[in-house]
N, C-alpha and C positions, 0 to 999 in steps of 0.2 A: 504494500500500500504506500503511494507517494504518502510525503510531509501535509502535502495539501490535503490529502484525502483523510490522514491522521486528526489531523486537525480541526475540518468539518466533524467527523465523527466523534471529537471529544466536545465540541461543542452541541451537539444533538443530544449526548451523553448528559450534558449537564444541565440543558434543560429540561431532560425526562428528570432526573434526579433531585434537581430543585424544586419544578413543581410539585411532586411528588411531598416531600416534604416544606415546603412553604417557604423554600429559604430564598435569601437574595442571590441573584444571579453572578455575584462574585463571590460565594460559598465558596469553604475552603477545600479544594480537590487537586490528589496530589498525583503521583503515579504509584504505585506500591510495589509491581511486577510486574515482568512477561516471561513469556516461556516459549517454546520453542516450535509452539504452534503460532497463527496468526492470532490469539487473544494477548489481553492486556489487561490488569485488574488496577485500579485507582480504588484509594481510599476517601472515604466524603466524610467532612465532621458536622454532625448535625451539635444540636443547641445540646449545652453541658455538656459538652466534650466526646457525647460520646461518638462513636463512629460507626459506619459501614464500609462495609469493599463493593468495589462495583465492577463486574463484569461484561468489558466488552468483548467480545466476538463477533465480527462482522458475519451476517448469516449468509453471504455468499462463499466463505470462505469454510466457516464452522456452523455445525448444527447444533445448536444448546440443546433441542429438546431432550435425547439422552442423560444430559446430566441435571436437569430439572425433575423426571424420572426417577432415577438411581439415587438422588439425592432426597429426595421424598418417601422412597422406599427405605431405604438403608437408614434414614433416620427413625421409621417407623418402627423399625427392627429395633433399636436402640442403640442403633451403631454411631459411635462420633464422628458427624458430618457436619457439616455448615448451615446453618436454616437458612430459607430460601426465603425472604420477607418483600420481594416484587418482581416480575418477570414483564417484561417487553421484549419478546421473539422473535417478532418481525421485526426490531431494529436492532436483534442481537445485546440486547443487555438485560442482565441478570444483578439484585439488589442484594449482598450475601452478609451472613453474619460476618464481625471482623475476629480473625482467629489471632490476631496482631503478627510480628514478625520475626518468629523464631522459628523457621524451618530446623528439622531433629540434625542435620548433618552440619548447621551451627556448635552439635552439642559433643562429636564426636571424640575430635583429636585426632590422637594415636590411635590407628585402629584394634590394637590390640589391648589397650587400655583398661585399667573398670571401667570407665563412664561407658567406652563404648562397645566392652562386653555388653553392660548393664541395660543399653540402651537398644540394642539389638534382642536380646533376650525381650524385651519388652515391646519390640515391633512383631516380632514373632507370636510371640501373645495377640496380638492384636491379629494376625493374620485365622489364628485359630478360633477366633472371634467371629471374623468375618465370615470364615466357610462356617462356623456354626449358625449363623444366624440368619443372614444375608441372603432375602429371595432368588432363585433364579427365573422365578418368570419374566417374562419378558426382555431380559436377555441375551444379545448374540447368544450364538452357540461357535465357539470357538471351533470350526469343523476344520477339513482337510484343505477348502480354497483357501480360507484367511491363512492356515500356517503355509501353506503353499506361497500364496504371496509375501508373506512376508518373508521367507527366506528368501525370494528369488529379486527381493531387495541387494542382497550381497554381490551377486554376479551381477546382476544390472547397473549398480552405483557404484558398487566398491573395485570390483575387477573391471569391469569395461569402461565407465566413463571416467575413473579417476586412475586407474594403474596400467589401463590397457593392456591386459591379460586375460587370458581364457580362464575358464574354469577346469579340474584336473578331471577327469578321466571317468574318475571316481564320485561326480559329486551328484551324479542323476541318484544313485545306490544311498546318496547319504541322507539325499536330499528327501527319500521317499522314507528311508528307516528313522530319520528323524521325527516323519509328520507318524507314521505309523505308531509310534513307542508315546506321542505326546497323546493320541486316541487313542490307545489302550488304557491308559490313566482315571481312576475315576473321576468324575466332576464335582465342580463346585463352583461358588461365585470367585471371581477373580479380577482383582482393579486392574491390572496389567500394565502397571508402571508404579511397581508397590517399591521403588526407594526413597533413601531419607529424605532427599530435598521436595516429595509430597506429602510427607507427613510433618504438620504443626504442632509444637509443643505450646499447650494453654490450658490455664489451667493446674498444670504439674497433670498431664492427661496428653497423651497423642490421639491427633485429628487426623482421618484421611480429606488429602482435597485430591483434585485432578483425577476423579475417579469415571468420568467422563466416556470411557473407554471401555471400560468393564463390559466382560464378557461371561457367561457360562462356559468352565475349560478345566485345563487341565490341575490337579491339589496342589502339583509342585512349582505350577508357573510363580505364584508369587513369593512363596520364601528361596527359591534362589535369584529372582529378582531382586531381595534387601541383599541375599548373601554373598551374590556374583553382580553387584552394582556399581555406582558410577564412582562410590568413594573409599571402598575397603577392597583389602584383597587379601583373605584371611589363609589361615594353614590348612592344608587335607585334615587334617588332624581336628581343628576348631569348625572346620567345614559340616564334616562329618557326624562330627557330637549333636551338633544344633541338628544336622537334617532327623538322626537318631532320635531327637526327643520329641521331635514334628511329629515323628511316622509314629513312635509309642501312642503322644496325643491322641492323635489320628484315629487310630485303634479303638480307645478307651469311648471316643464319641463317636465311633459309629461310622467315622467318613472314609475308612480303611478296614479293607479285611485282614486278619489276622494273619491271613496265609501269605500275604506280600514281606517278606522278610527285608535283613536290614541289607543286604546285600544287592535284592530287587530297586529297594527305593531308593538307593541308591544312583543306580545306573537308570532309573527314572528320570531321577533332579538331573544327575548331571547331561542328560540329553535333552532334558529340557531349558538348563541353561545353554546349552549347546545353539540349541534355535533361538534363542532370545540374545545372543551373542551374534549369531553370524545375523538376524535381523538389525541389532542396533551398529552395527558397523554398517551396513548399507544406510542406515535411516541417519545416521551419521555424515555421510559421503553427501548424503540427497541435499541434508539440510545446509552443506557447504555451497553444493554445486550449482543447486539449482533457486536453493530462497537462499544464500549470499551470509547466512549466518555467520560470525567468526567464533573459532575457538572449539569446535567440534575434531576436528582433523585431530585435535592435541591430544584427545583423548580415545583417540583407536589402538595404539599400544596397549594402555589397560585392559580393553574389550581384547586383544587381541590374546591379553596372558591368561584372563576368565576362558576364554573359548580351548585353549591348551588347555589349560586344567582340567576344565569338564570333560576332554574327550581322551588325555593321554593316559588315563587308567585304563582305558577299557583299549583290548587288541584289536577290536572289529574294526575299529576307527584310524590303524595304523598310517595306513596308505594316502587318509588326508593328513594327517598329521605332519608324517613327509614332505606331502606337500606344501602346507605351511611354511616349514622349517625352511623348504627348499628355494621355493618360489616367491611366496606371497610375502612373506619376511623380508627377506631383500628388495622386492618392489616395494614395498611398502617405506622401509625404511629411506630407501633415496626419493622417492615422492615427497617424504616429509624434510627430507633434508634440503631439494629445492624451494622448498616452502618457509623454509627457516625452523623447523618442529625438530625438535630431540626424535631419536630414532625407534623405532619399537621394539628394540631390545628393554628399554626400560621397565 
């Protein structure tokens, strides 16, 4: 969206907003965030201080209605969401509780830390929460086209229009035992962008936002989303334990059969972070190449050591892994290096 066009739209914004609440038309409205889609959240202070966040998404661009939806439902559940206190659909703005500004991966550190033991342990909690509670009607149903497209993100953005390279030999076999192992999974709700920087601490209480997306899919997609995400990158060892005590949970309510062992769900999660790795390196690629984003490229090394990880346990997956090492590594790394980026050895 041009400046001009920004501009209009934060002006329409504030007069739905003022009117709305009575206030004068030079009411104090700030920007609060954006994200990596086309929305933008401003915070507005109404009388005595208090506040709201206000949701733009241009609806040519985004469709709020899902998360008007999800966010109605999930609250109804008694899940920590946002209350929704005004909607304007057709001109893409949404009137939301204010969660203030402490995103959890403010809270981290050291990844290995107590806080961000502590803090983990307690996202995960919240994820057992959310499969326990959290309707799936009306729901995508996270099926075989959406994983399908989404990996075929990786080869489309990441190899061809940024590294100009093929895909190996191998990756029709991977690409299909991946979607395959993530539908044999039983289901549940799933936000499907479950790391720190969507979850708000208020309260002394984590809030989901950006849930937006949620789909009916597969148990594991969201806790190796917190564990294989944007800002830790933990040991086999602290991996493992945490997936361990998910799948016991799991077990105790119901959302896992007892006959899936730790070895099974194991090589579940870690294929399922498998696909949610080679997806955000392409969705990564996209948001450089084609909406001009900065600072995305910086972090495809990370994704690219999670994607190792998940797959270099298991032998089936040798011969990408090879390739990896072989290929994709070294392209990768001088792409970043004419680029001015540290290399993905990192």
């Amino acid at each position: 969206m041009s400046n001009a066009g920004e501009t209009d739209r934060l002006d329409t914004l504030r007069e739905w907003a003022t009117a709305r609440h009575r206030l004068p038309s030079d009411a104090r409205l700030e920007l609060a965030a954006g994200d990596a889609s086309f929305r933008r959240y401003f915070r507005l202070w109404l009388e005595g201080g208090r506040t709201r966040i206000l949701m733009d998404a241009p609806p040519e661009k985004e469709n709020s209605q899902p998360f008007v939806a999800i966010a109605e439902a999930w609250r109804n559940a008694g899940l920590p969401v946002p209350a929704i206190h005004a909607t304007h659909l057709p001109g893409g703005f949404i009137e939301l509780e204010d969660l203030g500004d402490a995103p959890l991966h403010l809270f981290l550190g050291e990844c290995e830390s107590a806080a961000s033991l502590s803090w983990h342990d307690r996202a995960l909690d919240l994820i057992t929460t959310l499969q326990n509670r959290a309707p799936c009607t009306g729901l995508p149903v996270y099926d075989s086209s959406l994983l399908a497209r989404e990996l075929d993100l990786f080869p489309d953005w990441c190899l061809e229009k940024l590294l100009d390279i093929a895909p190996p030999a191998c990756w029709p076999v991977l690409h299909q035992r991946l979607i395959d192992l993530a539908l044999g999974q039983p289901m549940a709700a799933v936000h499907r962008d479950f790391d720190a920087m969507n979850l708000m601490l208020h309260d002394d209480r984590l809030w989901l936002i950006d849930f937006q997306d949620a789909v009916h899919g597969p148990i594991t997609y969201d806790p190796v989303s917190l564990l294989r995400g944007r800002y830790c990158r933990f040991s086999r060892e602290r991996y493992t334990a945490w997936l361990e005590a998910f799948r016991r949970q799991a077990i105790v309510d119901g959302r896992l059969r007892a006959s899936v062992d730790s070895d099974s769900f194991l090589h579940l999660a870690d294929t399922m972070a498998a696909q949610r790795c080679l997806k955000v390196l392409g969705i990564f690629c996209r948001l450089t190449l084609r909406d001009d984003k900065a600072g995305y490229l910086a972090r495809l090394p990370h994704f690219l050591n999670h994607l190792r990880d998940s797959l270099t346990p298991w032998s089936e997956f040798d011969e990408f892994v090879d390739w990896l090492d072989d290929v994709f590594t070294p392209s990768l790394e001088r792409k970043l290096t004419t680029r001015g980026i540290s290399g993905a050895g990192a």
